[in-house]
C-alpha positions in Angstrom: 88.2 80.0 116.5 88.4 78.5 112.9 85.3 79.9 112.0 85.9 83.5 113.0 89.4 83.3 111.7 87.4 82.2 108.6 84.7 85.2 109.0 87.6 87.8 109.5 89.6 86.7 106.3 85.8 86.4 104.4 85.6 90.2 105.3 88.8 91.4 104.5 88.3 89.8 100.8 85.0 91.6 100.6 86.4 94.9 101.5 89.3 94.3 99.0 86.6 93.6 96.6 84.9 96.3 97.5 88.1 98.9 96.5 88.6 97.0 93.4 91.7 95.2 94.3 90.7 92.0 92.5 93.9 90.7 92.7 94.6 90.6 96.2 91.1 89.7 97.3 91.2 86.6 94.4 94.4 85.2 96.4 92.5 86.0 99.6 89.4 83.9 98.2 91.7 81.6 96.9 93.6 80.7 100.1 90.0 80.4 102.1 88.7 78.1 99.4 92.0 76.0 99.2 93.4 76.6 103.4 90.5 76.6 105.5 88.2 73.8 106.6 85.2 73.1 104.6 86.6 76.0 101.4 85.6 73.7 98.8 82.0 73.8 100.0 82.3 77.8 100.5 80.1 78.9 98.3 80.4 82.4 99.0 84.3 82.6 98.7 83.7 80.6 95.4 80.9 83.4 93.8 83.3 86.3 95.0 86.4 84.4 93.4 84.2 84.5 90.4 83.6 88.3 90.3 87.4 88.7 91.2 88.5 86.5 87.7 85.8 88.7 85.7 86.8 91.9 86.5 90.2 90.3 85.8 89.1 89.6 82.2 89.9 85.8 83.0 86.4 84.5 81.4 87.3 80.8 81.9 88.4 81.1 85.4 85.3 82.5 86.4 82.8 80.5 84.4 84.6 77.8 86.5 83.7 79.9 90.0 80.2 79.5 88.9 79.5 75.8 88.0 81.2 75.0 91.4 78.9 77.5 93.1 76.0 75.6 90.9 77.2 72.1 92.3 77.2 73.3 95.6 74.1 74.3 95.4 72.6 71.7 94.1 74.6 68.9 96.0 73.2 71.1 98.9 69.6 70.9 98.0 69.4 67.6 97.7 70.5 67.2 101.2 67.4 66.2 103.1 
């Protein structure tokens, strides 16, 4: 139930995305990475909050997004 309630909030974001609504779909983002179970480790919510704060002109914010993506990742990969 978590997880589709996780999928279905995910989607809505993207679709806000999507229509350029960068400010609702950040808080959307936001709320998954900072609410739900496992959002720190999301690394898609984290990548989209990204694009969200650079079309918002917030360059620090979203240089932020991506070295968390990039630790992700790597802590990730170094998972056996």
């Amino acid at each position: 139930a978590a997880d589709e309630r996780r999928a279905v909030r995910r989607r809505e974001g993207l679709a806000l995305l999507e229509l350029e609504r960068y400010e609702e779909a950040g808080l959307l983002f936001d709320a998954l990475i900072d609410e739900e179970p496992g959002g720190m480790e999301d690394v898609e919510a984290w990548a989209s909050l990204g694009v969200c704060m650079a079309a918002l002109r917030q360059p620090e914010a979203a240089l932020s997004c991506q070295k968390q993506v990039q630790r992700i990742r790597a802590a990730s990969a170094s998972v056996p």
